[in-house]
C-alpha positions in Angstrom: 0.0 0.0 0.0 1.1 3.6 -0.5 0.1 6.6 0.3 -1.5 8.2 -2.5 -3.7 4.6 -2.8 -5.0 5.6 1.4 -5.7 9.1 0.2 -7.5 7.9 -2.9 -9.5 5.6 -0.8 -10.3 8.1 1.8 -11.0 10.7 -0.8 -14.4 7.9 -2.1 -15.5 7.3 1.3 -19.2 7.3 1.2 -19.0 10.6 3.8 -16.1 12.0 1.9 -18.3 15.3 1.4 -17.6 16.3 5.0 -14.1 15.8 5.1 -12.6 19.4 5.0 -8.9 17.9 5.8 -6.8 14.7 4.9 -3.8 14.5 7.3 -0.6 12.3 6.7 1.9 10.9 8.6 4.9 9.1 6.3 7.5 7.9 9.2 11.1 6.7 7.8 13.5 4.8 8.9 16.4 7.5 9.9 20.5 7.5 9.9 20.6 7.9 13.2 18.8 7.0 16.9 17.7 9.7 19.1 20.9 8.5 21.5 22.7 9.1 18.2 24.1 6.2 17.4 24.2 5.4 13.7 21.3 3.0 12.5 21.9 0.2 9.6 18.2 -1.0 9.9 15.0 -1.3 11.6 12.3 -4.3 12.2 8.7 -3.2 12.9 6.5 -5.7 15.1 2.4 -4.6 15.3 -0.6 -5.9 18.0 -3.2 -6.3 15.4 -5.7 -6.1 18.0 -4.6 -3.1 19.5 -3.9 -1.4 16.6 -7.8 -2.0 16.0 -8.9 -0.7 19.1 -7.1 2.4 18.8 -8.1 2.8 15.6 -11.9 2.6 16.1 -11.4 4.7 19.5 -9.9 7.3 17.5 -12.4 7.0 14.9 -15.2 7.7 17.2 -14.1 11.2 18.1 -16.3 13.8 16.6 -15.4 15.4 13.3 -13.6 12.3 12.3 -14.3 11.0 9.2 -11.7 7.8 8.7 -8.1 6.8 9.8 -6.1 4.8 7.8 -2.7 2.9 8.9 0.0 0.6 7.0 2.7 -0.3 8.7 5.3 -2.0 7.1 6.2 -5.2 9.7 8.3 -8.0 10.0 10.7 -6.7 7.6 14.2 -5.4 7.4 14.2 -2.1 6.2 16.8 0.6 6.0 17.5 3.8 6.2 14.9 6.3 3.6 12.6 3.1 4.0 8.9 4.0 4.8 7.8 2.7 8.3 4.4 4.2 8.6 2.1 5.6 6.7 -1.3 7.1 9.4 -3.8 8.8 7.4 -6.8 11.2 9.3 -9.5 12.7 7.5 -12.3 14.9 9.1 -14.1 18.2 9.0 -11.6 20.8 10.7 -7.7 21.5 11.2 -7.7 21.7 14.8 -10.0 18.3 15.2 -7.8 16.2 12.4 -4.5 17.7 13.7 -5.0 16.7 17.5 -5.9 13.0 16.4 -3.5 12.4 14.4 -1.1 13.0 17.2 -3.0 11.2 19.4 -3.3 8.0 17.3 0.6 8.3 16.0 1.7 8.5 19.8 -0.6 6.0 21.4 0.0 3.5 18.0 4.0 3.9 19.0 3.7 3.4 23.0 1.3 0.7 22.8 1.1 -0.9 18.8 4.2 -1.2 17.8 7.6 -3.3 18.8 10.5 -1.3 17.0 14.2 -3.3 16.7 16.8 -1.2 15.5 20.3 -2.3 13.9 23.2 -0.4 14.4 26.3 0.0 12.5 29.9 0.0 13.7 31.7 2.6 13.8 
């Protein structure tokens, strides 16, 4: 799945007419850790059910028209790879904006298992 395919399929959802903002979130795999150690690779594992349940919580705030989420898992991937792709749609900035960080932080404290490889120096 990419990107432009979740905004495509957003942008023919059956309420699509009161979506007033589509929201994206591309993560990457990056050079470097936030310890800043250099980074050769990452692994991604997901809780399917819990990436459900956030999902539909998140869905059922007001204004919220539909969340979409891939997350490439059980993979190698390197650095530039894409991680994560979270898409929000719904009626207003301030709505989409505020659950779209909610659902990208709760999905990476509670969803996700991240490995990370490391390169020698």
């Amino acid at each position: 799945m990419n990107l432009q395919s979740m905004i495509d399929q957003i942008k023919n959802h059956p309420d699509a007419d009161k979506i007033g903002m589509i929201l994206c979130h591309n993560g990457i795999v990056r050079a470097t850790s936030r310890d800043g150690r250099k980074v050769s690779g990452l692994r991604i594992t997901v809780d399917h059910e819990k990436l459900k349940q956030v999902v539909d919580a998140q869905k059922k705030k007001p204004g919220i028209v539909e969340i979409l989420v891939h997350i490439a898992e059980n993979m190698d991937l390197t650095v530039g790879d894409d991680v994560m792709f979270l898409v929000v749609a719904g009626d207003i900035r301030d709505t989409v904006i505020t659950v779209l960080q909610d659902t990208l932080n709760t999905i990476k404290e509670t969803v996700t298992q991240k490995t990370q490889y490391f390169s020698e120096i």
